[in-house]
GUNU-183419 format. One record per residue (C-alpha): x, y, z; residue in one letter. Coordinates in steps of 0.05 Angstrom, whole numbers, plus 32768, in hexadecimal, padded with zeros to 4 digits. Layout:
// GUNU-183419
X, Y, Z, A
...
***
This chain:
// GUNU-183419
805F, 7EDA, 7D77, X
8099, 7EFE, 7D72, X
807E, 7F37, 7DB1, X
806D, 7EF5, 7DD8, X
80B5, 7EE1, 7DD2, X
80D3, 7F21, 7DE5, X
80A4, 7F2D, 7E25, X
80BE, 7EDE, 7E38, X
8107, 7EF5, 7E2B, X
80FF, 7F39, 7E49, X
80C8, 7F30, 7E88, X
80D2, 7EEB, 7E9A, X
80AD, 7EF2, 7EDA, X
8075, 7F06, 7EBA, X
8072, 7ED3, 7E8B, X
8078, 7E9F, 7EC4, X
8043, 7EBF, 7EE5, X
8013, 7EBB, 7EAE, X
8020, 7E68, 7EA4, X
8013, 7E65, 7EED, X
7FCA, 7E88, 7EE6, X
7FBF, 7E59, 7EA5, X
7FDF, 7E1C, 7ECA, X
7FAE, 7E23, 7F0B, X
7F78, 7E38, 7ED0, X
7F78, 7DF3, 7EB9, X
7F88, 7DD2, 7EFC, X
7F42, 7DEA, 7F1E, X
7F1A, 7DD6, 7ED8, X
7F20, 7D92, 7EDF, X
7F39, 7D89, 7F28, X
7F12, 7DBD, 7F52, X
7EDC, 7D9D, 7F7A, X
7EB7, 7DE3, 7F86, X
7E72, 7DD9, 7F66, X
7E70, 7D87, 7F81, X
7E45, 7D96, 7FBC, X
7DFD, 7D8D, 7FDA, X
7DD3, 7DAE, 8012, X
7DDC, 7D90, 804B, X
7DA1, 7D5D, 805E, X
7D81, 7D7A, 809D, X
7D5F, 7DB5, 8095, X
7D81, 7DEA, 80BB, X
7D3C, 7E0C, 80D9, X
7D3C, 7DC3, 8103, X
7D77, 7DD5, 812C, X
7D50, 7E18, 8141, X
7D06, 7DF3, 8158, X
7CFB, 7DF3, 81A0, X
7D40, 7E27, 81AE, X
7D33, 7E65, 81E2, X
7D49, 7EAB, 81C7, X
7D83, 7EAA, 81FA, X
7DA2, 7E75, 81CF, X
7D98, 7E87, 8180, X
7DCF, 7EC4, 8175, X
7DBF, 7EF0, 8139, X
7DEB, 7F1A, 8104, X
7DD2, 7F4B, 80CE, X
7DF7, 7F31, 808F, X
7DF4, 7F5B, 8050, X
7E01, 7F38, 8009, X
7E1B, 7F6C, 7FD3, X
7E20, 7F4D, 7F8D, X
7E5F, 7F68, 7F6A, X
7E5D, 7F89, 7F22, X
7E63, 7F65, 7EE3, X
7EA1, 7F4D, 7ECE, X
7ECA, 7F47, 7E8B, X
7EBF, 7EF9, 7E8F, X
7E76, 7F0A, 7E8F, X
7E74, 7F37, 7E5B, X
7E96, 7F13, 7E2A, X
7E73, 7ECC, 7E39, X
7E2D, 7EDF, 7E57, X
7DF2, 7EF8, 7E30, X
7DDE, 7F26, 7E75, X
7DAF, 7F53, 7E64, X
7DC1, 7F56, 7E19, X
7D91, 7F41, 7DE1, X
7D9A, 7EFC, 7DBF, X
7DB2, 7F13, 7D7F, X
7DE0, 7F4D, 7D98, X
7E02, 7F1A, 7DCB, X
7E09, 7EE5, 7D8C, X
7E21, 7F23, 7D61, X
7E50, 7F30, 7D8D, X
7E73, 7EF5, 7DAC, X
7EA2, 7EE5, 7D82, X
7EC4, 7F2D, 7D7D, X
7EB5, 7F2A, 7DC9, X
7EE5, 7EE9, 7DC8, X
7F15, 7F07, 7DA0, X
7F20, 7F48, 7DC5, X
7F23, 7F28, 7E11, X
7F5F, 7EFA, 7DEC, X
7F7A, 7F34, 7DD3, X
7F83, 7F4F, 7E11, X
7F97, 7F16, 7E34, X
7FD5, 7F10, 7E07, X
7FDB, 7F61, 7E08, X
7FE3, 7F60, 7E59, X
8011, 7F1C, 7E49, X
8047, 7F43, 7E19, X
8040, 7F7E, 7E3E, X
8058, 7F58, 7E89, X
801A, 7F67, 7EB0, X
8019, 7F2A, 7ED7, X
7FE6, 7F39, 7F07, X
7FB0, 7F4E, 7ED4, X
7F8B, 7F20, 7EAA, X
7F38, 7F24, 7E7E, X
7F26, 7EDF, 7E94, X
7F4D, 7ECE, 7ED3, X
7F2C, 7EEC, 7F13, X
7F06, 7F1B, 7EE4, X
7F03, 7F63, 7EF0, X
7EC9, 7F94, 7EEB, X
7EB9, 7F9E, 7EA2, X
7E91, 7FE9, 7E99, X
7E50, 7FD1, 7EA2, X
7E6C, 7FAF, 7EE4, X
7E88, 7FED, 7EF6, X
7E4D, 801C, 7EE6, X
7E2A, 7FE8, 7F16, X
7E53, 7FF0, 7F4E, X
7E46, 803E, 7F4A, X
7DFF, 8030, 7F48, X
7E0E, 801A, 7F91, X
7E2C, 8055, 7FA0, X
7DF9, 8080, 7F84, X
7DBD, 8058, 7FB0, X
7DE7, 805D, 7FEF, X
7DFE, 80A8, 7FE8, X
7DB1, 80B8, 7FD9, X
7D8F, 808B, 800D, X
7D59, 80BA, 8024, X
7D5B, 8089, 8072, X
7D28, 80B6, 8095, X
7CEC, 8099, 8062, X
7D0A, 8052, 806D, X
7CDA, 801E, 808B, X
7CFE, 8009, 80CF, X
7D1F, 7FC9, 80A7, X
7D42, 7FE7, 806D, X
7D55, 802D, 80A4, X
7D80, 7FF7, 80CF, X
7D9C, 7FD8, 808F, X
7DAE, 8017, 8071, X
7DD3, 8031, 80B6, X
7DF9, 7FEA, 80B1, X
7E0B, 8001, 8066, X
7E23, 804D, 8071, X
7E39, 8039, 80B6, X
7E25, 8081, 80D2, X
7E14, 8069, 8114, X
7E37, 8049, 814D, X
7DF3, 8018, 814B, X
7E00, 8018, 80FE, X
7E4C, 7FF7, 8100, X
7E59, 7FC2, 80D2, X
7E93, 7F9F, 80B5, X
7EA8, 7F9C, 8069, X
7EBB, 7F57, 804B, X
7EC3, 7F44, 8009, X
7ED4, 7F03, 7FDA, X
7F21, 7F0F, 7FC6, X
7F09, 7F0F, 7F84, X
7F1B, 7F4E, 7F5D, X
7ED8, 7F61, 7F44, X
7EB1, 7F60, 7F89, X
7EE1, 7F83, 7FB3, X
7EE2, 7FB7, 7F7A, X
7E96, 7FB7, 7F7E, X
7E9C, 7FC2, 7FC5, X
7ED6, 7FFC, 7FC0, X
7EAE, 801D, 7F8B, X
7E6A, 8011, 7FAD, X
7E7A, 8027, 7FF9, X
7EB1, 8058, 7FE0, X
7E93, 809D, 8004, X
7E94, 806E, 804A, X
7ED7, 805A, 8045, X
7EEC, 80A3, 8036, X
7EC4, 80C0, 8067, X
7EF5, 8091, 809B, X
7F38, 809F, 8079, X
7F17, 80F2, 8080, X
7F0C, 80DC, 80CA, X
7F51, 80B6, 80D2, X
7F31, 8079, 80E5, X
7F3F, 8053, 80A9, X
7F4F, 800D, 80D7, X
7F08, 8011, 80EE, X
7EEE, 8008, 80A6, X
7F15, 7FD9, 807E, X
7EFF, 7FA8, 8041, X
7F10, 7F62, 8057, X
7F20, 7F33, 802B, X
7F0C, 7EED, 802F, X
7F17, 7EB1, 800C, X
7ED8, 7E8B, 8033, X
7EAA, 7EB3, 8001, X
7ED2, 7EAB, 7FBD, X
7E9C, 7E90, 7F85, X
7E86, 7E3F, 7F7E, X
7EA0, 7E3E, 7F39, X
7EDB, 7E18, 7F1D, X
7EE3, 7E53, 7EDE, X
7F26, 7E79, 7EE0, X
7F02, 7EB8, 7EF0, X
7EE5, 7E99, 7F35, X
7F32, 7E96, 7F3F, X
7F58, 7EC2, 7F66, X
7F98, 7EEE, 7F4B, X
7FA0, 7F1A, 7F87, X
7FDB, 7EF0, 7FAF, X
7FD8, 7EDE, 7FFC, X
7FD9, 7F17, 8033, X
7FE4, 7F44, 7FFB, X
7FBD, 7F89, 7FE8, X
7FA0, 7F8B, 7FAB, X
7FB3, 7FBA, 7F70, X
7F86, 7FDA, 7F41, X
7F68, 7FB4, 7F00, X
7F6E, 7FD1, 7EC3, X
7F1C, 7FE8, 7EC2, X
7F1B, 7FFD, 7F08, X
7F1D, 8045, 7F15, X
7F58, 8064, 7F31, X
7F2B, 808C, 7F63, X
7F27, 8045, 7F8F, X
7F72, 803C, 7F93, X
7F77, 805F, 7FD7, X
7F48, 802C, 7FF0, X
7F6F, 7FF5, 7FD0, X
7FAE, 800F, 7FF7, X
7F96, 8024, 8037, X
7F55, 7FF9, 804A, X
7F52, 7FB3, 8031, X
7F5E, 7F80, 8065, X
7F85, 7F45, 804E, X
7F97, 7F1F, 808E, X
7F6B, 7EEC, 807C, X
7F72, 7EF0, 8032, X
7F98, 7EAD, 8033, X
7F9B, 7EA6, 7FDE, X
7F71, 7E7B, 7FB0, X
7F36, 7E49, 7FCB, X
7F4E, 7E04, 7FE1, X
7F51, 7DD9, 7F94, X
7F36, 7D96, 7FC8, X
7EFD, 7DC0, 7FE6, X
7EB4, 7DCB, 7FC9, X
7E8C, 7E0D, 7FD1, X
7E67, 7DEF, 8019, X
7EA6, 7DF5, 803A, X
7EAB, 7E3C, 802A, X
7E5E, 7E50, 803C, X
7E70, 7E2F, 8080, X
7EAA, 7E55, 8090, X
7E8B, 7E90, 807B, X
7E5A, 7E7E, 80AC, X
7E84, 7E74, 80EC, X
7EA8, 7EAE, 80D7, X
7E73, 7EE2, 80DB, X
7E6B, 7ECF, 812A, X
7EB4, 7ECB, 8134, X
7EBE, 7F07, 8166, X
7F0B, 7F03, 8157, X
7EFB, 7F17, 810F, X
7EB9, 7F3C, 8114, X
7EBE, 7F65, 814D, X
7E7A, 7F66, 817A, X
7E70, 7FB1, 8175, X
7E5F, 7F9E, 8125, X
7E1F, 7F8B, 8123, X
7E26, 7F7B, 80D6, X
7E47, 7F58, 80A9, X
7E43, 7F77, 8054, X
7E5F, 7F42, 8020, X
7E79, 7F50, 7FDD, X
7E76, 7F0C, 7FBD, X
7E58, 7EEB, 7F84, X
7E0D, 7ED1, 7F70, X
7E16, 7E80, 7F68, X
7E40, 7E8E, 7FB3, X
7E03, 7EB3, 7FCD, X
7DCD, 7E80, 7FAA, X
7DF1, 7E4B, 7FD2, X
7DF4, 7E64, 8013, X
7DA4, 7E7C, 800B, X
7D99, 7E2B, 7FFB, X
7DC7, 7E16, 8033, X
7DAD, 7E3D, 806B, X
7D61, 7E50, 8059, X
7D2D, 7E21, 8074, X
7D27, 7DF0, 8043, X
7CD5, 7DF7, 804B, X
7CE2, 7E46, 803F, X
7CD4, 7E4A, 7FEC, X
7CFD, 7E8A, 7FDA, X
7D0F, 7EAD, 7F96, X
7D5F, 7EB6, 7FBD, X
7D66, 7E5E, 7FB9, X
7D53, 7E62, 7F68, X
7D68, 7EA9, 7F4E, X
7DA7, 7ECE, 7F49, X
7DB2, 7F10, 7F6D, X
7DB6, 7F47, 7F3E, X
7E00, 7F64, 7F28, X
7E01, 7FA0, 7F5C, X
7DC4, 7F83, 7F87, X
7DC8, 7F90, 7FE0, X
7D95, 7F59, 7FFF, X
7D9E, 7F51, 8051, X
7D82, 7F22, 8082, X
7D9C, 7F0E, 80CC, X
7DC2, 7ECB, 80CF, X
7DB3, 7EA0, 810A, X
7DE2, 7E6F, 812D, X
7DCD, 7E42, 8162, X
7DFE, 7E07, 818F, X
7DFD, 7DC5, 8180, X
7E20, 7D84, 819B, X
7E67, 7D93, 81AE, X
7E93, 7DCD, 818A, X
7E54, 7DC9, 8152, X
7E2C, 7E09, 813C, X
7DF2, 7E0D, 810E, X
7DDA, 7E4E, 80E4, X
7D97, 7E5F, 80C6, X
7D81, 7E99, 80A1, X
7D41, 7EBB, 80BA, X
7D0F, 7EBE, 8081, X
7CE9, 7EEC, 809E, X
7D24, 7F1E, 809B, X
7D3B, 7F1D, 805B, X
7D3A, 7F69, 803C, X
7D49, 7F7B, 7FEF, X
7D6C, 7FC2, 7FF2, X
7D84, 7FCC, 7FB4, X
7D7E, 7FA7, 7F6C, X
7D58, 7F64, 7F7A, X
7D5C, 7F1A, 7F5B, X
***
């Protein structure tokens, strides 16, 4: 009590800071409208029937789950047997409080357990995983598929370009620094570093109304490090992260829809995406990614995406479609037939 009151007396801003997190922590628990959506009610394949090629454009769109995070690992079982998760969730509790108050007394304003949760170390070890499977892609054995996929991923072609994005959430742009790290050095080596750059983007933040679905990083700003992510990424975190469109926390009024169908217009936006990227890769989140697999697979299409979560670390691609409607209107479709598991699975 008596370190509380100092750090209030002494880093004032700080402390403000931290009732602001808590304040919008409670606001978006019993106001957000995130999760208070359902499919639309025409299937999406029935805007595609009786369409010529000429009019259907296509984009490669690669989903990369991020790493688990401190939230999970103190309130999900994961992978963890029943008794050693029961065993230890109550020292769990006690520890992510702990620090909650420690980065509280201490004035770190920014940095928080629970809100917009970081990488724990089993998130992080699962972002290297990434970079282990892209550094030791062996592409020449690839079936055609997965060898186009994989260029889009190490981007070592001119056919192969592709553009970075990632939820402004701290854990899956980590995931994605971590995870593509040896591409985006290879372009700060080459001096290109504006050709490769992480964009942030609020359209794929996660359909979940818990404080760690909620963002700490402020508008248009670059992020800083978290206390569990390795200094090696800070480079990355200075020099390539896009945050022109990083606009700050998801609208409190709008549900998770909204989001999937900006995202959506987005990806064929030429004044965002450039044309000469013929991909799109996505650090986001796996009730995000379950949503928009239910939104914009034919609803006749049974798949194990619409029921089952993407693994922590997982790459699955497919090509999104988009067709005209009436007026200003587009409609999107994935492809079934397209859909490729790279890395990890559901």
């Amino acid at each position: 009590a008596i370190l509380t009151g100092v750090s209030l007396l002494l880093k004032p801003k700080a402390a403000w800071r931290k009732l602001e997190l808590f304040a919008n922590t409670v606001s978006y628990l019993f106001l957000c409208k995130d999760k208070k959506f359902k499919n639309p009610p025409t299937d999406p394949a029935s805007y595609f029937e009786g369409k010529k090629e000429e009019e259907i454009e296509k984009k490669t769109v690669i989903f990369v789950r991020h790493g688990e995070s401190t939230w999970n690992d103190t309130f999900n079982k994961g992978d963890r047997k029943t008794l050693a998760f029961i065993q230890g969730f109550v020292p769990g509790v006690f520890k992510a409080v702990f620090m909650e108050w420690y980065f509280w007394v201490s004035g770190q304003a920014n940095e928080s357990w629970f809100y917009d949760a970081p990488l724990s170390r089993k998130g992080l070890k699962q972002a290297e995983t990434i970079h282990e499977y892209l550094t030791s892609a062996k592409i020449d054995f690839m079936p055609p598929k997965e060898k186009e996929i994989m260029r889009y991923l190490l981007a070592d072609t001119e056919e192969g370009k592709s553009q970075l994005v990632s939820s402004n959430l701290r854990r899956a742009f980590a995931t994605m620094a971590v995870g593509f790290q040896s591409r985006l050095q290879q372009s700060r080596d080459n001096e290109t570093v504006e050709e490769d750059q992480i964009m942030l983007l609020p359209e794929l933040q996660e359909i979940s109304f818990n404080p760690d679905a909620l963002s700490i990083t402020p508008a248009h700003t670059s992020p800083v490090l978290a206390f569990s992510d390795p200094k090696s990424i800070k480079n990355i975190y200075e020099q390539q992260v896009d945050t022109k469109l990083h606009t700050g926390n998801k609208n409190i009024n709008e549900n998770g829809l909204y989001r999937l169908k900006a995202f959506s217009k987005l990806v064929f936006d030429d004044s965002i995406i450039t044309p000469a990227k013929h991909a799109v890769i996505c650090a986001g989140h796996s009730l995000w990614f379950r949503s928009f697999f239910r939104t914009y697979l034919p609803y006749t299409v049974d798949h194990i995406a619409k029921t089952k979560k993407l693994q922590n670390g997982g790459i699955v691609a497919f090509t999104l479609l988009r067709t005209k409607g009436e007026g200003d209107e587009y409609h999107y479709m994935i492809d079934p037939k397209t859909i490729v598991v790279m890395h990890g699975g559901f």
